[in-house]
TIKOLBA-429787 format. One line per field, with one value per residue (C-alpha): residue number from 0; residue in one letter; z negated, y, x negated. Coordinates in steps of 0.05 Angstrom, whole numbers, always signed. Layout:
BEGIN
resi <- c(NUM|...) .
resn <- c(A|...) .
pz <- c(Z|...) .
py <- c(Y|...) .
px <- c(X|...) .
***
This chain:
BEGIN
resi <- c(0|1|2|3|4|5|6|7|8|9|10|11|12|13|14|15|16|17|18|19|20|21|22|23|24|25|26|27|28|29|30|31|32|33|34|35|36|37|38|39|40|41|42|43|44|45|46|47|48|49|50|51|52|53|54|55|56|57|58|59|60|61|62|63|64|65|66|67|68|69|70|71|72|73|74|75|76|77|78|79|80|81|82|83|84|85|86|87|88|89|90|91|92|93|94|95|96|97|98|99|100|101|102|103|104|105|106|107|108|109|110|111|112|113|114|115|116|117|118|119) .
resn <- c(X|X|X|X|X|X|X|X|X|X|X|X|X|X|X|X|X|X|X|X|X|X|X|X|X|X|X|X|X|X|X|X|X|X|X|X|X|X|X|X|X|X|X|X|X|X|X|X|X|X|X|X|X|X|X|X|X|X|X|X|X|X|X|X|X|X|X|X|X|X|X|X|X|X|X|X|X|X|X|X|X|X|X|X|X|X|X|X|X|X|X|X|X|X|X|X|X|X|X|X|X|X|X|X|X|X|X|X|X|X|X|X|X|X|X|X|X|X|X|X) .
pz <- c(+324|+252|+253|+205|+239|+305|+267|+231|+307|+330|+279|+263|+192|+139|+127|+59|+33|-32|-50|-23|-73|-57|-88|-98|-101|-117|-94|-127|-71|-95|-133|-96|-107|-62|-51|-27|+23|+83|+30|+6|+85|+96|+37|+51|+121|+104|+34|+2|-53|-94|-58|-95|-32|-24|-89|-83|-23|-59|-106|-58|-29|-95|-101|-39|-58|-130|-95|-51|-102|-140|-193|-199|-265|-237|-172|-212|-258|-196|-152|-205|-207|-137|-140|-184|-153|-95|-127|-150|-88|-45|-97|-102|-27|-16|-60|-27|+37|+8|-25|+30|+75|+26|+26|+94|+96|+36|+69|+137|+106|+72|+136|+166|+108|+107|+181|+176|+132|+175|+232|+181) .
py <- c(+217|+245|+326|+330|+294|+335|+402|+379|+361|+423|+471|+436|+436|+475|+539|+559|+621|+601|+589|+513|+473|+410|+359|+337|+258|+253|+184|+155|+128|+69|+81|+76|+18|+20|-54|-46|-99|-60|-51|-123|-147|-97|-129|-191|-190|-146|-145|-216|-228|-274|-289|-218|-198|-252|-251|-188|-198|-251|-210|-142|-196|-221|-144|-130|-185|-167|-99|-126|-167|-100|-114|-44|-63|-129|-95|-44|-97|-144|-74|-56|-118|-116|-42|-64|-131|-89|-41|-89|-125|-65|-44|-112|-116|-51|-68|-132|-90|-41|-105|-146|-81|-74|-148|-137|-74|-97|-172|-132|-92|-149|-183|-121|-117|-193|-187|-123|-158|-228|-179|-149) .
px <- c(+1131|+1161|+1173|+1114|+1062|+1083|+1078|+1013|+988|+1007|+980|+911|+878|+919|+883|+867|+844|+825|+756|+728|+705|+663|+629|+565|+531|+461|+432|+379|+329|+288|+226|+172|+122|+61|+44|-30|-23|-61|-113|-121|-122|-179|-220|-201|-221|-291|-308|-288|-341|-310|-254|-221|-200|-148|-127|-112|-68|-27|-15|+2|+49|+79|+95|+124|+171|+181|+200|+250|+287|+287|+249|+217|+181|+153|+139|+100|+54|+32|+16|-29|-61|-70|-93|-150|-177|-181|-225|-267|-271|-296|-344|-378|-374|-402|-457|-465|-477|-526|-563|-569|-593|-644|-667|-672|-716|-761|-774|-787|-848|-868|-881|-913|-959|-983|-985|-1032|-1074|-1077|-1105|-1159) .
***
């Protein structure tokens, strides 16, 4: 072993007593794109009028790759697509549900009423 390695073994770190300076790197973590792809399963699995609900999963999928290419602006655009077919989707299907609930009710009196008045 050289002198100076041996002595540098021996005595550790060099001690300083002057003030420690140090430096700083900020990293810039990716943007963060949210892809609505959970979403757009839900409605396409439940609320589907029109077939929005898989549209809007192609296109939460055309984001989720536009985001991993890192194409933050592209990623962006096809999210808010997404975003809004998948509004429109569960609106439509949730009137779908409260229309067909009261097709349901409305035919169900009718038949009590024409029944009532077969009896009669």
């Amino acid at each position: 072993m050289i002198n100076e390695e041996h002595e540098v073994a021996m005595l550790g770190a060099p001690q300083t007593s002057g003030a420690v300076t140090s430096t700083v790197v900020n990293i810039h973590s990716e943007t963060v794109v949210p892809d609505h792809v959970v979403w757009s399963l839900f409605n396409t699995l439940f609320f589907n009028p029109c077939c929005l609900g898989f549209v809007a999963f192609a296109y939460s999928v055309k984001s989720r790759d536009r985001k991993m290419v890192g194409d933050v602006i592209g990623a962006k655009s096809y999210a808010s697509t997404a975003k809004c077919l998948n509004i429109c989707a569960l609106v439509l299907g949730i009137i779908v549900i409260i229309g067909s609930i009261f097709l349901v009710i409305s035919s169900l009196h009718i038949a009590k009423t024409m029944l009532q008045n077969v009896k009669h």
